[in-house]
C-alpha positions as CSV (number, residue, x, y, z in Angstrom):
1,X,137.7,-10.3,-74.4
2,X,141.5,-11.1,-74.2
3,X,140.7,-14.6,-75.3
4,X,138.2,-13.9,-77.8
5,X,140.4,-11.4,-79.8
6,X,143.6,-14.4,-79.5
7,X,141.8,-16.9,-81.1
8,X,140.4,-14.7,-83.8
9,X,143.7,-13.3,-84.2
10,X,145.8,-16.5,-84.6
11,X,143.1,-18.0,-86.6
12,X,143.1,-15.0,-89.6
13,X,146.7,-15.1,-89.0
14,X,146.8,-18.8,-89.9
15,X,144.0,-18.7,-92.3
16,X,146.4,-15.6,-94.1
17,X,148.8,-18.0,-93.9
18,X,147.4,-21.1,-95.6
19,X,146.6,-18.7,-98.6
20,X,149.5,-18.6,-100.1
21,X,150.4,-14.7,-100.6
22,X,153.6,-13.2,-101.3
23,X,156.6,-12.8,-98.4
24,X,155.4,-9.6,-97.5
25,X,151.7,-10.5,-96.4
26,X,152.5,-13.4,-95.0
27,X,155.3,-11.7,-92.9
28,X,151.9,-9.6,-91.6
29,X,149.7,-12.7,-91.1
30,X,152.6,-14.4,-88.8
31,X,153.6,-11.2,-87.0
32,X,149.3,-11.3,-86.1
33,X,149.3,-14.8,-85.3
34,X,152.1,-14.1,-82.7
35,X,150.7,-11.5,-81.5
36,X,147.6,-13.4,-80.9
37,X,149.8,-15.7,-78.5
38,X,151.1,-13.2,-77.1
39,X,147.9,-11.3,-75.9
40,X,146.8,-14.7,-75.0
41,X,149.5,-15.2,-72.7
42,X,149.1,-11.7,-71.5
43,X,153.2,-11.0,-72.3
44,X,153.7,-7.5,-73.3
45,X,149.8,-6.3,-73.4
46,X,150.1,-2.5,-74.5
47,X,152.9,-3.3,-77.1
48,X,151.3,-6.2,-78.8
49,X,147.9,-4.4,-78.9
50,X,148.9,-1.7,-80.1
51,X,151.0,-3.2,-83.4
52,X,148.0,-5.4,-83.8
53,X,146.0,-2.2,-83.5
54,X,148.5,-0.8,-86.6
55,X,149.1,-3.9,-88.4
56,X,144.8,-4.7,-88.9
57,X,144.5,-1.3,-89.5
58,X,146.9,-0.8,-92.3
59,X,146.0,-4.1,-93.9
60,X,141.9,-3.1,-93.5
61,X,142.7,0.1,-95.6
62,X,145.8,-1.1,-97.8
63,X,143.9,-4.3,-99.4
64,X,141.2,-4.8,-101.3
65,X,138.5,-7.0,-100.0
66,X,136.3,-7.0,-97.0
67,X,137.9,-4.2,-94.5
68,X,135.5,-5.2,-91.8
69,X,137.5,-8.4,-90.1
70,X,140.6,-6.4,-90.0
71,X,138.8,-3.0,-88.6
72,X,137.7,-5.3,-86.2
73,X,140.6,-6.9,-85.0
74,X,142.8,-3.6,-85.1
75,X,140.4,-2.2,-82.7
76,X,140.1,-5.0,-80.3
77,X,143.7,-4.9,-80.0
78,X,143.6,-1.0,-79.4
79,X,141.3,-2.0,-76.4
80,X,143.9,-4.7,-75.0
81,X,146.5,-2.1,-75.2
82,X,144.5,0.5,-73.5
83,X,142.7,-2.3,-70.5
84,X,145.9,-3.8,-70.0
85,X,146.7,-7.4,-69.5
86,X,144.7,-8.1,-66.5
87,X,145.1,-9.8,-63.4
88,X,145.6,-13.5,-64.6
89,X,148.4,-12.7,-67.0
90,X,152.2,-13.1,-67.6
91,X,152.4,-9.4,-67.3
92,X,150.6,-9.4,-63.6
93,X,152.9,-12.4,-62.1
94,X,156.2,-10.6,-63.7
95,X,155.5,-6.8,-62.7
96,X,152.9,-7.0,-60.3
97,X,149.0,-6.1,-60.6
98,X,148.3,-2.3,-61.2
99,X,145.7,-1.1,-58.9
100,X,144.4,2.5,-59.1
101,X,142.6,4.3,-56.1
102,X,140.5,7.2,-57.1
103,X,140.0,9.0,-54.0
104,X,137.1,11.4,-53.4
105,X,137.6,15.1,-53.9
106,X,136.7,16.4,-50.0
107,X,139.5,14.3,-48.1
């Protein structure tokens, strides 16, 4: 999943880019492609996720156009940032892999 939402996420990034908007948009589309690299990387999971989650978000419901792509996106990166970065991530090798237990109730 990780992978799938970094490529979509540098490509609209890029693809935002290559359109030619105003500073403030394109500020937006290269804060998204970065964050694409960074989920890719796994660097900073929860905290990239969730300001893609806010950036797609705000830009599904402050622009006119399709909302769909963006709706998508922002809530793909609200599941990164809720999952976590995984075991084969940046994250994993610099803070360790976060293992819970769930015991059962009688012991």
């Amino acid at each position: 999943m990780r992978l799938v939402a970094c490529i979509a996420l540098v490509d609209h990034g890029i693809t935002g880019l290559r359109s030619g908007t105003q500073f403030e948009p394109a500020l937006l589309h290269l804060l998204v492609a970065i964050a694409g690299i960074f989920l890719l990387a796994g660097l900073w999971t929860p905290m990239v996720g969730a300001l893609v989650a806010v950036i797609e978000w705000w830009n599904a419901f402050s622009q006119s156009g399709d909302p769909w792509t963006p709706i998508l996106m922002g809530t793909l990166g609200a599941a990164l940032a809720v999952l976590g970065p995984g075991a084969w991530s940046a994250d994993a090798r610099l803070f360790g892999w976060k293992r819970i237990d769930i015991r059962d109730r009688h012991s």
